[in-house]
Wavefront OBJ file of the C-alpha trace (Angstrom):
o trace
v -96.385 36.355 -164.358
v -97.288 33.152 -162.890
v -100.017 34.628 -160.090
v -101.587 36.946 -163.019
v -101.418 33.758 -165.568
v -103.460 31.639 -162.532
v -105.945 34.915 -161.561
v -106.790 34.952 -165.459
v -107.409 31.450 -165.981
v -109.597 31.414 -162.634
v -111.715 34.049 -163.762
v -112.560 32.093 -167.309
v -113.231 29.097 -164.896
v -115.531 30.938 -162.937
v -117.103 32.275 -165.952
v -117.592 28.658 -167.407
v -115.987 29.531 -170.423
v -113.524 26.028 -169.028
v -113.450 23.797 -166.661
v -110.191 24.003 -166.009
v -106.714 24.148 -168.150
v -103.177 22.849 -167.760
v -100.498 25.500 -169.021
v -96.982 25.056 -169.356
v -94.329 27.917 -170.488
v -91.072 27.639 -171.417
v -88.259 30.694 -172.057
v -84.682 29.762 -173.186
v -85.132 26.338 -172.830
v -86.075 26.133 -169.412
v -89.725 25.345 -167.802
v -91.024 28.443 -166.221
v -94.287 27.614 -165.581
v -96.405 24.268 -165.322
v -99.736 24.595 -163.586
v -103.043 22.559 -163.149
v -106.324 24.608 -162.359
v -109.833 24.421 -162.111
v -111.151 20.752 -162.857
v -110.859 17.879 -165.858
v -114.831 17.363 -165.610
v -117.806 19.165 -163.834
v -120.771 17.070 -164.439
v -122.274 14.780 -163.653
v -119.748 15.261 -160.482
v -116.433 17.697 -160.493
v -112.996 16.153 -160.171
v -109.751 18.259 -160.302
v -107.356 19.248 -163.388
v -103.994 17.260 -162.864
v -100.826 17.819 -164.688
v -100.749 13.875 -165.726
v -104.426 14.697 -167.162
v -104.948 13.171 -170.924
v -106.128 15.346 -172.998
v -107.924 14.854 -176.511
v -105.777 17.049 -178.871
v -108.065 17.458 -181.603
v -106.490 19.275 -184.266
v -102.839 19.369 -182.658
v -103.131 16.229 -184.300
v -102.235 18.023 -187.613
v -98.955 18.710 -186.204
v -97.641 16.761 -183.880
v -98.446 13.277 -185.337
v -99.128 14.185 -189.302
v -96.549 16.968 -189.692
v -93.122 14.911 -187.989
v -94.674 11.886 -189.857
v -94.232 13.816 -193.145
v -91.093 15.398 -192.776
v -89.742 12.131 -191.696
v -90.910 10.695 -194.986
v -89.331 13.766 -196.958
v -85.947 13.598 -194.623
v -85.814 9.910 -196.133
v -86.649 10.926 -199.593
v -89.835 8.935 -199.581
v -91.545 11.933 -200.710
v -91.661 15.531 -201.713
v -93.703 18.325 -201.845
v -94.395 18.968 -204.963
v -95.272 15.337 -205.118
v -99.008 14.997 -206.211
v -101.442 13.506 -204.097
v -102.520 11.379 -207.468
v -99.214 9.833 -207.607
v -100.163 7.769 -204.201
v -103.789 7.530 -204.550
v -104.840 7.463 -208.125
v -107.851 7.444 -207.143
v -107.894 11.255 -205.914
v -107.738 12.271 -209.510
v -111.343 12.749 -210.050
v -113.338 15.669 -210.322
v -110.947 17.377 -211.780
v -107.801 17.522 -208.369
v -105.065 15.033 -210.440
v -102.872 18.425 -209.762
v -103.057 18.845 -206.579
v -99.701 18.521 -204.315
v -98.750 17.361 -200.993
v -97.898 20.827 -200.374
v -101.646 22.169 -201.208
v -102.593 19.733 -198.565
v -100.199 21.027 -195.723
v -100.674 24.447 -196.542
v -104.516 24.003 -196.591
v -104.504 25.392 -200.283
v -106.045 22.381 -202.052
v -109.390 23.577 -202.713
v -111.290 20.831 -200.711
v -114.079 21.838 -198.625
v -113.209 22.599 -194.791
v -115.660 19.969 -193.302
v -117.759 17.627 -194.536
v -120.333 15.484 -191.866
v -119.878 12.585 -192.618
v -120.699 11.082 -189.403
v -124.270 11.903 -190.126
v -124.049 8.903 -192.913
v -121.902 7.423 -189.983
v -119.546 6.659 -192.706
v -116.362 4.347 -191.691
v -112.956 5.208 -192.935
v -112.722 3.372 -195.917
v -116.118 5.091 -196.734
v -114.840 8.318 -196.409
v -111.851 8.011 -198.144
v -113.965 7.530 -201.389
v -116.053 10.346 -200.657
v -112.729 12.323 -201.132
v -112.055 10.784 -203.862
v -115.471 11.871 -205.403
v -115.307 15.039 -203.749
v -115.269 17.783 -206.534
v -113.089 21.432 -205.493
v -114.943 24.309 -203.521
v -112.461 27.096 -204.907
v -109.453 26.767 -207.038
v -106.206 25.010 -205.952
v -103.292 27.597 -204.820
v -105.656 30.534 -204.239
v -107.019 31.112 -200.847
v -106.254 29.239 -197.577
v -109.366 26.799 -196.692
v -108.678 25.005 -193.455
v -109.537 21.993 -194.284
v -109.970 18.532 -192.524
v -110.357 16.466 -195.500
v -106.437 17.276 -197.036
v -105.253 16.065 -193.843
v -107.326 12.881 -193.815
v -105.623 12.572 -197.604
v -102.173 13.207 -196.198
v -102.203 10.388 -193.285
v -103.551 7.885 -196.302
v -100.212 8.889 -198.685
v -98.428 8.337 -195.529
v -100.066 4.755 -195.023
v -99.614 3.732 -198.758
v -96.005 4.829 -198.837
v -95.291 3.454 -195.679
v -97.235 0.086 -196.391
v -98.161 0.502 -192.502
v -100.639 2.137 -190.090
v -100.498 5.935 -189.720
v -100.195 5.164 -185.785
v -97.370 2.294 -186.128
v -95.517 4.792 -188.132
v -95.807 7.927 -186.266
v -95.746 5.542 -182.733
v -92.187 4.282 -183.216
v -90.378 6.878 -185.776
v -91.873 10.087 -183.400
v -93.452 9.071 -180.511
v -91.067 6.384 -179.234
v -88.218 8.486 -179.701
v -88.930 11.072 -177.807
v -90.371 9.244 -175.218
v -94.001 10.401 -175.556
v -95.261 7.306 -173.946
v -98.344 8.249 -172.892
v -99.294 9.759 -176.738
v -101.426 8.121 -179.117
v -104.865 6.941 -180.537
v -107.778 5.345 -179.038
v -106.390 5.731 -175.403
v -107.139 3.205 -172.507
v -105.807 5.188 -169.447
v -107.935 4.578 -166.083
v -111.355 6.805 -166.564
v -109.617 9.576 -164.073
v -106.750 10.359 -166.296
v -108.900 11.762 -169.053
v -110.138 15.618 -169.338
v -113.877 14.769 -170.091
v -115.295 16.617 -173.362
v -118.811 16.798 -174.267
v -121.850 15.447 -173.896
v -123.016 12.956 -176.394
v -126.491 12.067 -177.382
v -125.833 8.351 -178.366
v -123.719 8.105 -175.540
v -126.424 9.416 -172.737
v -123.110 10.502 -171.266
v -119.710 13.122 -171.771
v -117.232 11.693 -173.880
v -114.112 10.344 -172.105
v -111.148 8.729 -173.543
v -113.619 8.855 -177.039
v -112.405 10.872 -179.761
v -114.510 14.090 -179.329
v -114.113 14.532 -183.469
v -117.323 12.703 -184.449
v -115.336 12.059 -188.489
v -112.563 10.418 -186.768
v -114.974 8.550 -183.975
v -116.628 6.785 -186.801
v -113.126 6.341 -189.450
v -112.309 4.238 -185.950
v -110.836 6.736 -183.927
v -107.502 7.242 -186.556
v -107.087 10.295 -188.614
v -104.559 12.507 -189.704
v -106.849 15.612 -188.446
v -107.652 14.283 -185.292
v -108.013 11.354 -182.807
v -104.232 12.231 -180.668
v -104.663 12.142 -176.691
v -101.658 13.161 -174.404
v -101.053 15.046 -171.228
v -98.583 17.899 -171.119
v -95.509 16.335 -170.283
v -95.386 14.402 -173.784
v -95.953 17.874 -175.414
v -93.316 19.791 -173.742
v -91.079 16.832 -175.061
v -92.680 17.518 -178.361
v -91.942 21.257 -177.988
v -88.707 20.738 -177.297
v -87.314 19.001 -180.158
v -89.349 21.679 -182.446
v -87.480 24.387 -180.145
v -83.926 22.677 -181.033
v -84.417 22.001 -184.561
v -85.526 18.347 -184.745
v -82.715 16.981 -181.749
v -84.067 15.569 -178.923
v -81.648 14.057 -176.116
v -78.796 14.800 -178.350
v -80.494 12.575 -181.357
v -81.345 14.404 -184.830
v -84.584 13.034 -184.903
v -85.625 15.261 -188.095
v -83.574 17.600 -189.824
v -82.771 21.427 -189.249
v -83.581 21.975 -192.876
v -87.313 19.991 -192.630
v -88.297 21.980 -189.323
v -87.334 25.601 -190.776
v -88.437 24.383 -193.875
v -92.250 23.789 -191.973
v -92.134 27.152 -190.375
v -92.075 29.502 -193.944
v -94.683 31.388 -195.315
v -96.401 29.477 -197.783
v -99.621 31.884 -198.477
v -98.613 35.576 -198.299
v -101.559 36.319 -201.149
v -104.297 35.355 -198.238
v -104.738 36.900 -195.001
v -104.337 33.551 -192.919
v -100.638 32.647 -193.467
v -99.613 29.317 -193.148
v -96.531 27.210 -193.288
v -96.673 23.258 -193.775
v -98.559 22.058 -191.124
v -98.382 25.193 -189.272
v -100.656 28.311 -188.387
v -98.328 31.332 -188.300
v -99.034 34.887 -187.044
v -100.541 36.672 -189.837
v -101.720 40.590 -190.252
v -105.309 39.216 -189.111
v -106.591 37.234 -186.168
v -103.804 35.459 -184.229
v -104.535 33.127 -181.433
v -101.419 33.813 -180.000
v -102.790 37.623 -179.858
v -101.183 40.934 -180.147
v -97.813 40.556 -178.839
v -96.062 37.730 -179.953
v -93.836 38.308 -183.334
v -93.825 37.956 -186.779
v -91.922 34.861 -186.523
v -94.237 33.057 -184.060
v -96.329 29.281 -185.640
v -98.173 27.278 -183.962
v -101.982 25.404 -183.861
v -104.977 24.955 -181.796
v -107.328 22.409 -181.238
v -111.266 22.706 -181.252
v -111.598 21.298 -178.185
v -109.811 23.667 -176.459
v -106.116 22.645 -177.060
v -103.032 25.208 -178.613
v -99.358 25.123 -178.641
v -97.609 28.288 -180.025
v -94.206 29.217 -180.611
v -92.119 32.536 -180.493
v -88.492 32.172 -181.998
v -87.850 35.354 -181.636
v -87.489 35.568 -177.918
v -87.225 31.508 -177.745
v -90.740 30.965 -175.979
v -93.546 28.487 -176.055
v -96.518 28.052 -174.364
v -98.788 25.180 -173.914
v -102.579 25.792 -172.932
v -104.765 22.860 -172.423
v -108.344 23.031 -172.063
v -111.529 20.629 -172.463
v -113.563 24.058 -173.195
v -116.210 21.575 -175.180
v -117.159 20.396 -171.673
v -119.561 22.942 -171.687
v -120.672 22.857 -175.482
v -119.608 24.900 -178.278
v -119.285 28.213 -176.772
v -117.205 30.545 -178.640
v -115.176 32.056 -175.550
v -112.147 29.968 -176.143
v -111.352 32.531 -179.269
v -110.809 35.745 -177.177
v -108.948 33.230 -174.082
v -106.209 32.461 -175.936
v -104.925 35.830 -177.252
v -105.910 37.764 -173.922
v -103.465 34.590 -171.825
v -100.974 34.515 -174.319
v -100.770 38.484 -174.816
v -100.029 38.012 -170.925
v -97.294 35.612 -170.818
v -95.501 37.291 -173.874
v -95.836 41.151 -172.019
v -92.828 39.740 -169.221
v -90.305 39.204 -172.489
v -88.721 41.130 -174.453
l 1 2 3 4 5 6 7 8 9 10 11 12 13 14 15 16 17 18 19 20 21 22 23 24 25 26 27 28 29 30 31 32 33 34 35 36 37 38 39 40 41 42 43 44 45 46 47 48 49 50 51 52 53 54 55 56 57 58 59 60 61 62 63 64 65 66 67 68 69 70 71 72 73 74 75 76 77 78 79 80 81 82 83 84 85 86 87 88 89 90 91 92 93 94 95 96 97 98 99 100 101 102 103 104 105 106 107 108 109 110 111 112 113 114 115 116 117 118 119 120 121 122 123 124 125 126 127 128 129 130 131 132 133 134 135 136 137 138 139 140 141 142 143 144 145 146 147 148 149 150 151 152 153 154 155 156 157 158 159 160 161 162 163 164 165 166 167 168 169 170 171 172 173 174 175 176 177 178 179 180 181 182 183 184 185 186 187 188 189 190 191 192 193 194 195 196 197 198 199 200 201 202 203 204 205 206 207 208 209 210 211 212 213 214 215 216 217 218 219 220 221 222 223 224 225 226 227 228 229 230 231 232 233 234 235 236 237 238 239 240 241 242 243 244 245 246 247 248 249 250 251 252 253 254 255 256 257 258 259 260 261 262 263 264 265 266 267 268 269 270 271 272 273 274 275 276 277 278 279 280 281 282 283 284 285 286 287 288 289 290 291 292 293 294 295 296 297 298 299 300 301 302 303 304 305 306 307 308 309 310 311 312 313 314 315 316 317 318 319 320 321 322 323 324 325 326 327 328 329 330 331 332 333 334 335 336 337 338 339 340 341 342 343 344 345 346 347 348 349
């Protein structure tokens, strides 16, 4: 596997499609692959992947900072999910969404838009938090899956209000401390050579680096509960690995069976994309975790060119890491994934 895994990712490097990737698999609980290819940035000069490389996680912010930090809340019966968002922020009531549920939001059922640019207004946080507020419903709540950014921006504010702290003080010392992901967080300040450069920016004259690559979240101040997480691989495996064994980590229960398995279930069997809370999970449609891996399988990607996925049923993950966004918007990244991780899941059975 490994030498076929390395040829494959070579050939996308040589193609452009990345610059280079970090991928880590693990089977029954043991590491079976960690690998650094190809390079963390190409222009304006090329310097190597590394496995201690920082990435930015982009949307594997939705669950591995906003997810744990909401099942933590529900393990302490802060909150629930048939809690409604209303109840938190009374605010979020108008236009008609005073029904909408926590649930909606981590199932991506709420009937908020997917995106909105706000950083064309270059609207702070505060600023964009009202335009929620004011934001009227696309489609109707509970009836189609709508990935969308802005329930997740909502989520990490119920989280601050309920906490009466930061989202990143919260998540920092009741996830990340824990399970010693000490290199995991927002607004980095590693040395410029620890970062996997992303894309070029116009305001910047220059690629991003270290800079949130979501231009919402660069502008709410680099916090969100969509985006804004940087780590390197070795704080996801960690990650992984409590998800793997059912919220324990180093023999602590640091969230419960019940939450995790609980996070995994479908939630929208009426819509093609299935989803659990937090999670993506393989549905009858497009998978990025392609053809082969089962039924059972969750996980998420990130648009810069992150994913972690999961496969219970033969006790797998996988963690690809990619700054694809190094080289613009290209679409390749969409037929990598499922072509590597059809690959890797063809030596199990």
């Amino acid at each position: 596997m490994h030498a076929k895994v390395l040829d494959f990712l070579q050939k996308e490097i040589e193609l452009q499609h990345i610059p280079g990737a970090v991928i880590h698999v693990s089977y029954k609980g043991k590491v079976i692959m960690q690998e650094a290819v190809g390079n963390r940035v190409v222009y304006p000069e090329k310097a190597p992947m590394q496995l201690d490389t920082v990435f930015d996680l982009a949307s594997l912010t939705k669950v591995v900072a906003t997810l744990p930090g909401i099942l933590k809340l529900m393990d302490d019966g802060e909150i629930r999910l048939d809690d409604r968002v209303s109840f938190f922020l009374p605010e979020f009531a108008k236009e008609g969404k005073d029904h909408i549920t926590l649930r909606h939001l981590l199932t991506h059922t709420s009937g908020l838009p997917a995106h909105v640019e706000y950083f064309k207004e270059k609207l702070g946080k505060e600023q964009v938090i009202e335009r929620i507020y004011q934001q009227s419903l696309v489609y109707p709540t509970g009836e189609k899956v709508v990935y969308s950014d802005l329930g997740l921006i909502m989520l990490y504010q119920v989280m601050e209000k309920v906490t009466g702290e930061l989202f990143e003080t919260f998540v920092g010392r009741e996830i990340f401390t824990p399970l010693e992901m000490d290199e995991t967080g927002f607004n980095p300040s590693f040395s410029e050579e620890r970062y996997a450069v992303t894309e070029y920016n116009e305001t910047l004259k220059a690629h991003k680096s270290g800079i949130v690559h979501d231009d919402n979240t660069e502008y709410m101040g680099g916090v969100s509960g969509h985006a804004g997480l940087f780590a390197p691989v070795g704080d996801l495996v960690k990650f992984a690995q409590m998800i793997e064994n059912n919220g324990v980590f180093n023999g602590k229960q640091l969230l419960s069976e019940t939450a995790i398995q609980l996070s995994r279930k479908n939630y929208t069997a009426f819509d093609e994309e299935y989803r659990g809370l937090g999670w993506m999970l393989k549905g009858p449609t497009y998978a990025p975790c392609g053809d082969y891996f089962s039924d059972a399988s969750f996980g998420h990607t990130g648009f810069t060119g992150t994913s972690i996925w999961f496969d219970p049923a033969v006790d797998l993950s996988v963690i690809l890491l990619t700054n694809r966004v190094h080289f613009g918007r290209k679409p390749a990244i969409l037929r990598l994934r499922p072509r590597l991780y059809n690959i890797i899941r063809s030596y199990f059975s």
